[in-house]
C-alpha positions in Angstrom: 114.0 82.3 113.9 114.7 78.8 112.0 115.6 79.8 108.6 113.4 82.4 108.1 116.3 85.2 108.5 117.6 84.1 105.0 114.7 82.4 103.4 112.8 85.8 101.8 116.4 87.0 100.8 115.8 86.7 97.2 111.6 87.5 97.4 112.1 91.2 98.9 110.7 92.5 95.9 107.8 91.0 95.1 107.3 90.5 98.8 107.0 94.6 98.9 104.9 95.2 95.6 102.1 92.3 96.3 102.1 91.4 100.2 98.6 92.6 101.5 98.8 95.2 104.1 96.5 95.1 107.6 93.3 96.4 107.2 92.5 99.8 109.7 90.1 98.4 111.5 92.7 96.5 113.4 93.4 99.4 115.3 89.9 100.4 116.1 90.2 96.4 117.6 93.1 97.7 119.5 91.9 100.9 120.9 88.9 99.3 122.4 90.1 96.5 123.3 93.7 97.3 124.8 93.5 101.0 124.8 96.3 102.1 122.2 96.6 105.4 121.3 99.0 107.4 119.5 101.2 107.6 122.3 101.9 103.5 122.9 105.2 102.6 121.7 105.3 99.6 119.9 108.0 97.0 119.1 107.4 95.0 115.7 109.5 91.7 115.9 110.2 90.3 112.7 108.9 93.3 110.9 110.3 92.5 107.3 109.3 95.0 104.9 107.4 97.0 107.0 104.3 96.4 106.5 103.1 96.2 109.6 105.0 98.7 110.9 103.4 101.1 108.6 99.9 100.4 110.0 101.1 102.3 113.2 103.0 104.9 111.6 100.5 106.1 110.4 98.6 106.1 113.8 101.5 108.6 114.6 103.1 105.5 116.7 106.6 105.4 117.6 107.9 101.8 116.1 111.0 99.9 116.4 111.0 97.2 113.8 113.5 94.2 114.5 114.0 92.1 111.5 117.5 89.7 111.7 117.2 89.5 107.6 119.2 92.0 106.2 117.5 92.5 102.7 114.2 92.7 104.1 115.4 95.2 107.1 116.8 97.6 104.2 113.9 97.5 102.1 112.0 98.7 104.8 114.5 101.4 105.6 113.7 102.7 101.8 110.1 102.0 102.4 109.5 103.5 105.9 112.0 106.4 104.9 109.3 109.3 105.2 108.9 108.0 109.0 110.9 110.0 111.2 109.2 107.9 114.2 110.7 104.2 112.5 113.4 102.9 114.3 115.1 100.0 112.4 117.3 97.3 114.7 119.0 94.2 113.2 118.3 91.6 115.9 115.8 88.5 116.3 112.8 87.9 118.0 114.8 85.9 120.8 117.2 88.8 121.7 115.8 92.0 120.7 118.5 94.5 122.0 115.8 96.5 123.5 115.3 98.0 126.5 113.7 96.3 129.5 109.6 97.2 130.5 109.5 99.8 127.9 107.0 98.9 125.1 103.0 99.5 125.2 102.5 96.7 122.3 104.6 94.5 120.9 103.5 93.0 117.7 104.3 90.3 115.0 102.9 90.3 111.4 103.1 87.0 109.8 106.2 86.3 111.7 105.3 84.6 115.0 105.3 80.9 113.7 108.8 81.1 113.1 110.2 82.1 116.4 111.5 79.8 118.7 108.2 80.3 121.7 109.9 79.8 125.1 113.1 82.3 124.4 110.7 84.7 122.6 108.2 84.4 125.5 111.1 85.2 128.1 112.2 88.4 125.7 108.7 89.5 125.4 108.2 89.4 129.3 111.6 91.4 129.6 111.0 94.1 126.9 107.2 94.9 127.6 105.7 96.9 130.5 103.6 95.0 133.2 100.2 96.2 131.3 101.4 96.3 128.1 100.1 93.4 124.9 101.6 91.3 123.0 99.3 91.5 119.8 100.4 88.3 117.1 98.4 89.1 113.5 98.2 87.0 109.8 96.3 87.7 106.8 95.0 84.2 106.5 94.0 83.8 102.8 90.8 81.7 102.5 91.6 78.1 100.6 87.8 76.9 99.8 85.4 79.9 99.9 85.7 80.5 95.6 86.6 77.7 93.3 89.7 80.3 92.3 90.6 79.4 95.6 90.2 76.2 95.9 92.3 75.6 92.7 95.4 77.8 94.4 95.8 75.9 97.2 95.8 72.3 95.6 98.8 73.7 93.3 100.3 75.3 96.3 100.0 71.4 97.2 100.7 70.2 94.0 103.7 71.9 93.9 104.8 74.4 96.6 108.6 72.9 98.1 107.3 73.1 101.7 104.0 74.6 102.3 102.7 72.2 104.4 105.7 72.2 106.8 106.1 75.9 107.3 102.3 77.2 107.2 101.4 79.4 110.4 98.4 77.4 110.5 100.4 74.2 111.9 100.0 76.7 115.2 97.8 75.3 117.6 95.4 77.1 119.8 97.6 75.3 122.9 100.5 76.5 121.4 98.5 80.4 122.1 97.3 79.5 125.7 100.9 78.1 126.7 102.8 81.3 125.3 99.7 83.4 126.6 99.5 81.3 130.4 98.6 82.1 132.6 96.7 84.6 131.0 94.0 84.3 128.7 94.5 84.7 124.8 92.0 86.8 122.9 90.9 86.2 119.5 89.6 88.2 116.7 89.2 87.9 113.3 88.3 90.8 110.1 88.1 90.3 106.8 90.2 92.0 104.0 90.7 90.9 100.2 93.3 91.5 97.3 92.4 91.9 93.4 95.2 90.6 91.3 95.8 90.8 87.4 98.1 87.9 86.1 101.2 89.8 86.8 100.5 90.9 90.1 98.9 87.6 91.2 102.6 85.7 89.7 104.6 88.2 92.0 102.0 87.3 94.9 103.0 83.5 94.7 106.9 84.4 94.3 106.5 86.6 97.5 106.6 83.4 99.4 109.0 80.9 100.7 107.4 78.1 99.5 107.2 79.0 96.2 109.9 77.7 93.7 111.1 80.6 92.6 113.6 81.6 89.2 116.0 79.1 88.5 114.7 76.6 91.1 113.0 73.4 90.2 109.5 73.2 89.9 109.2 76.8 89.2 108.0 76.6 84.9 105.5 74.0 86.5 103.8 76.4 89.1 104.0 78.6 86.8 102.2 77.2 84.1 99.9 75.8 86.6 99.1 79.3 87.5 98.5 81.3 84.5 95.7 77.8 83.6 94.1 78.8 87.3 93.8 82.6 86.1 92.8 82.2 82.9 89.5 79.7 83.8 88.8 81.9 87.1 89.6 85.4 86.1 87.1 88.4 85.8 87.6 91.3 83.3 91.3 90.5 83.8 91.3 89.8 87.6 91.2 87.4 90.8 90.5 87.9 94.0 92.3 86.6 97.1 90.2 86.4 100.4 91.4 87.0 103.8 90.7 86.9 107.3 93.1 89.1 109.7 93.1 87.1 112.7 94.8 88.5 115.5 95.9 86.9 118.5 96.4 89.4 121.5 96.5 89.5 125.7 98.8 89.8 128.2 102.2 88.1 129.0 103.7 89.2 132.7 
């Protein structure tokens, strides 16, 4: 998984309190469209936090969440405590440790962009039953649909460390159809949104890798950047982020 087992090491926190979660009506998508029910067991591969995982939780789903990076795998012990149904495993996306045809769904939440494809496609076709889905999923945050959000993402260019380089949206749609081939990749896409004072909305940009974060260079100027964004944009003491989920779903064997 690249770097991305140790790179949110030092974000679990604020990844936690200001990550969005996944809006319901992605499992409405799923029932009608893949036929999940409360019954489908589903792997979650680089489940960090456990975000994702809690959207089928509470569908009553069993879950196994495999996360390689240990701070994030233990948070979402604490987090997913209540949920008898969680299984946590410390593996990667490439070599699960799980059992062979067993899964109904695997998923990934904001994860799939930093697996390495051809050894995750061979693990996915081992772990999941013939019929089952692979179902990939990002809250994509709109850049240009509110000047807010227009200003965010040029100081997220101004000064983010290496937002361009590790952005899921470097993923191509042939980079779906080869992991997908030979079948066909489906597409979907729902909207969700986030309303952030200037606390929340300073936890949401140090929830991500790119960010500079405490101590690190560049990290007084995003900063100060930021607080200039919310202060000429901000409404009764608030902002709004704007999402789309896309999801990313078919068959793999």
């Amino acid at each position: 998984m690249n770097n991305s087992t140790s790179r949110f090491s030092d974000r679990v926190d604020n990844y936690i309190k200001y990550r969005p979660g996944y809006p319901v009506e992605v499992l409405d998508l799923l029932k009608t469209s893949c036929g999940l029910t409360s019954d489908s067991l589903i792997a979650d591969i680089g489940s960090g936090t456990g975000i994702s995982s809690k959207l089928f939780l509470d569908h009553h789903n069993t879950v196994y969440g495999v996360e390689p990076n240990q701070e994030m795998r233990h948070a979402a012990e604490k987090f997913l405590e209540k949920y008898t149904h969680f299984h946590s495993i410390d593996a990667t996306a490439e070599k699960t440790h799980l059992p062979a045809d067993s899964f109904d769904f695997i998923i990934a939440g904001q994860a799939f962009h930093w697996f390495d494809r051809e050894q995750t496609r061979q693990e996915f076709q081992r772990i999941i039953k013939p019929a089952g889905w692979v179902v990939l999923i990002w809250n994509e945050r709109q850049t240009d649909t509110t000047p807010f959000l227009v200003d965010y993402e040029q100081m997220l260019l101004d000064f983010a460390t290496d937002y361009t380089q590790v952005n899921h949206t470097n993923i191509s749609t042939e980079d779906f159809d080869r992991f997908f081939h030979p079948h066909l990749v489906q597409t979907a896409s729902l909207p969700s949104h986030q309303s952030f004072d200037l606390e929340s909305l300073t936890g949401r940009l140090l929830s991500s890798s790119y960010a500079p974060n405490v101590g690190q260079p560049g990290y007084a100027d995003i900063l100060s950047r930021l607080q200039k964004i919310f202060q000429q944009h901000q409404v009764d003491g608030k902002v709004e982020f704007k999402y789309d989920t896309n999801l990313y779903y078919g068959h793999i064997r």
